[in-house]
C-alpha positions, -999 to +999 in steps of 0.1 A: +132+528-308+148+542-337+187+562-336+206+581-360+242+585-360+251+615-376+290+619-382+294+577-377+331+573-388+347+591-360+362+575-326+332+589-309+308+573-338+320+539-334+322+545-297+284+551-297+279+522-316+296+501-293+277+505-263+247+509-285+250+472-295+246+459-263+222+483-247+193+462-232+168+484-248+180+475-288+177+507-298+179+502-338+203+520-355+184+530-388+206+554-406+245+563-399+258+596-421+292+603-437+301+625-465+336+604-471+320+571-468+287+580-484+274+543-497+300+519-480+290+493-459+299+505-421+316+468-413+340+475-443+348+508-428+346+492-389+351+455-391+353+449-352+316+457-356+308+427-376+278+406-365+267+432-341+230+443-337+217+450-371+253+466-380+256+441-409+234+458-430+241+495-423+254+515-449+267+552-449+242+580-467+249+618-470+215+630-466+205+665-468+193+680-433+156+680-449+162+642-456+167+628-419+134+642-405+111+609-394+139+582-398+142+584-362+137+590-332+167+597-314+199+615-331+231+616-318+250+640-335+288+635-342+295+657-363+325+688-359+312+717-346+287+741-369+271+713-382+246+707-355+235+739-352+219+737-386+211+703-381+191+706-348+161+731-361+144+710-388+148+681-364+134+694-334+108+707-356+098+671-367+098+655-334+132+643-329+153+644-290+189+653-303+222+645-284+249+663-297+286+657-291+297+690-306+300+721-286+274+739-308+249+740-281+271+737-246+281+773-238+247+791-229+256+827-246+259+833-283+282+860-280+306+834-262+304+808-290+313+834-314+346+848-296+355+808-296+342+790-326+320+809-351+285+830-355+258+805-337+234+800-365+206+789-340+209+808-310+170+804-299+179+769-290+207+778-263+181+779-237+165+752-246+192+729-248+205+706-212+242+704-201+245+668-202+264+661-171+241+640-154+254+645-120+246+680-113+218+683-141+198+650-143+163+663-134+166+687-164+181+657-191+151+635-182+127+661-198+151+672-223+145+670-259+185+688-265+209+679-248+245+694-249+268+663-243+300+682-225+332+679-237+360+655-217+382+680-203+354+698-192+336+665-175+371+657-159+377+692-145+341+699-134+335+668-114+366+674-096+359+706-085+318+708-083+316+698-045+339+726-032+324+750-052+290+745-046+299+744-008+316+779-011+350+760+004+374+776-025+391+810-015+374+837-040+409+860-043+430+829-054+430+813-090+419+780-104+444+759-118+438+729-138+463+708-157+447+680-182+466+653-202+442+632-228+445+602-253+456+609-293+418+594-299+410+635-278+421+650-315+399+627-337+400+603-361+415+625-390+451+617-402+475+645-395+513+647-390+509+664-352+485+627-341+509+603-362+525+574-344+561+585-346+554+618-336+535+611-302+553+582-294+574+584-264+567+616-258+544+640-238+535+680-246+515+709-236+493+722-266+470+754-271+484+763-235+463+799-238+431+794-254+414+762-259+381+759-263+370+744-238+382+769-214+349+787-217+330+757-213+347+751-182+350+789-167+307+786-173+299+752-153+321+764-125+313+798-120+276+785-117+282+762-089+303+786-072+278+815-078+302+841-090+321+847-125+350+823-119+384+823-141+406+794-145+438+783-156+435+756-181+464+737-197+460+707-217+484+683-227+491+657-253+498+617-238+510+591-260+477+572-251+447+560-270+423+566-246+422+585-212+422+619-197+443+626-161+434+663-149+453+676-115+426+707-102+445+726-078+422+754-057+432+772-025+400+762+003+386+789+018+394+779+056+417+750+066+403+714+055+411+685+072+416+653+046+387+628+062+364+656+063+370+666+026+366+633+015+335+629+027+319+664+016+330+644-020+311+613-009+281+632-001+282+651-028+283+614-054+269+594-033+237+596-055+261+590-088+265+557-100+293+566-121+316+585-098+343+566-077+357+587-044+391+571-043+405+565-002+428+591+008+464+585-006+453+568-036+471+579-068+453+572-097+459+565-135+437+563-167+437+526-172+412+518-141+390+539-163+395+526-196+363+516-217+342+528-185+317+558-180+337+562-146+354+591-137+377+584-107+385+612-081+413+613-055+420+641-030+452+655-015+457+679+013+488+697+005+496+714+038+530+732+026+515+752-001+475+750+017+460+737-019+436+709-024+448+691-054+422+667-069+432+644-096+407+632-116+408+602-145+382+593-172+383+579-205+381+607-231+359+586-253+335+569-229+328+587-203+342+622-221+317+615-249+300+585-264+293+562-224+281+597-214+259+605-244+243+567-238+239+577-201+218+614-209+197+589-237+187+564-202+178+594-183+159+611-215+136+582-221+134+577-183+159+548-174+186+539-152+213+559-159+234+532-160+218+510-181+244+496-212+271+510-192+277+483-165+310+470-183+340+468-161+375+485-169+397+473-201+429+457-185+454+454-193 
């Protein structure tokens, strides 16, 4: 089993090639791509990957999209948004079964992707391509040969709110509110004043508070378990973390829900899902029982004064927000345990 990397020198790159490295299937890794590090040795650019798999003796090219056909026969693709798009045609064309981290191919409607990134250059291929959240879309990965990895607020916010929605339990006349803080590794690995130690350090700040991209994202996996067009409320904020998202989802239930009997709707609803932990009642949690996990953690509150169900939600923006959950749509696409190279435990401290 030959993979591709393309766009191998970001945090979601070397992510990938982390769990890759001790996947039980030894997928081999036969070409990584970066324009900046075109012909350096990836363990000079990543030296904590040193002796792994066949890491050693990877180098970085900057092929042209022409030039990847046949080198293998998995891609993930890494790269910032607009580049998969032209990158996915020639290589479904030659036989390839693409992952993509981007959001080129996660929002189902062209005309959306345009009022939020730019023209979508291959729009034939947004019906083809599989929302890779494996818990409400698993049947669909397994015969996927596209899949559209989610982004990590979206995965945070949508599992939180997926089994009152599909149950009809939220009140259709109130709003959806959701309130996400991520990890500096959320903004990528590219220097910029805004990320820089000094500057996030000891300090904690709402950014893009109307109109972040993955708003749309968001507003389309929920309206499609609730069955109607759904709007929601979606600030994100900045944590002087690596690693980690903590989103608070706050929804008003259609008729009065008692706690126990919420919380097991929400164990119903995962109990299939390896990868979902329904937290006891009470149970406040925080990002570092997720870190370096595909987990995403859910706890439920009641709040009778104000009649909302608050659900907090944790996940590490990295893993499970994008490189553990890519490995875990490539298990269910060649028809594996989900779980399989994702059984390490949390990073603590």
């Amino acid at each position: 089993m030959k993979v591709g990397i393309i766009g191998a020198t970001g945090y979601t790159g070397l992510e990938l090639l982390r769990l890759l490295a001790q996947h039980p299937v030894r997928p081999e890794v036969s070409v990584i791509t970066s324009r900046q590090e075109e012909g350096r040795a990836l363990t000079s650019v990543f030296p904590s990957l040193a002796g792994l798999a066949n890491y050693d003796r990877l180098h970085y090219e900057a092929p042209a999209e022409t030039e990847l056909a046949g080198r293998a026969d998995f891609f993930f693709l890494a790269a910032p948004h607009g580049a998969a798009m032209a990158l996915a045609p020639p290589l479904l064309s030659a036989g390839a079964r693409l992952i993509d981290l981007s959001a080129d191919f996660r929002l189902r409607e062209a005309e959306v992707f345009q009022e939020w990134y730019q023209p979508h250059t291959a729009p034939h291929l947004l019906a083809q391509a599989v929302y890779g959240l494996p818990e409400l879309y698993a049947p669909q990965i397994s015969q996927a040969r596209l899949v559209a990895n989610p982004g990590c607020y979206p995965t945070s916010i949508v599992l939180a709110l997926a089994p009152l929605l599909q149950k009809g339990l939220t009140a259709p006349d109130r709003p959806i509110i959701a309130d996400a803080a991520s990890g500096v590794t959320g903004a990528g690995r590219g220097a910029s004043l805004g990320n820089s130690f000094c500057e996030v350090q000891d300090s904690f700040k709402a950014y893009k508070v109307v109109g972040h991209r993955h708003t749309p994202e968001i507003e389309q996996e929920l309206s499609r378990l609730a069955g109607r067009s759904l709007t929601v409320a979606f600030t994100p904020h900045l944590a002087p973390l690596n690693r980690g998202i903590l989103a608070t989802s706050y929804v008003a239930p259609a008729v009065k829900i008692d706690p126990e009997e919420l919380r097991s709707l929400y164990l119903d609803f995962y109990r299939p899902s390896p990868f979902v932990r329904v937290r006891p009642l009470g149970f406040e949690p925080q990002t570092s029982e997720v870190r370096g996990t595909n987990f995403c953690d859910l706890s439920l509150f009641y709040d009778h004064r104000s009649g909302l169900v608050k659900i907090i939600s944790t996940i590490d923006n990295l893993c499970r927000g994008a490189s553990g959950q890519a490995v875990a749509n490539f298990n269910l696409m060649l028809g594996r345990p989900e779980t399989e190279g994702l059984g390490q435990g949390p990073l603590r401290p």
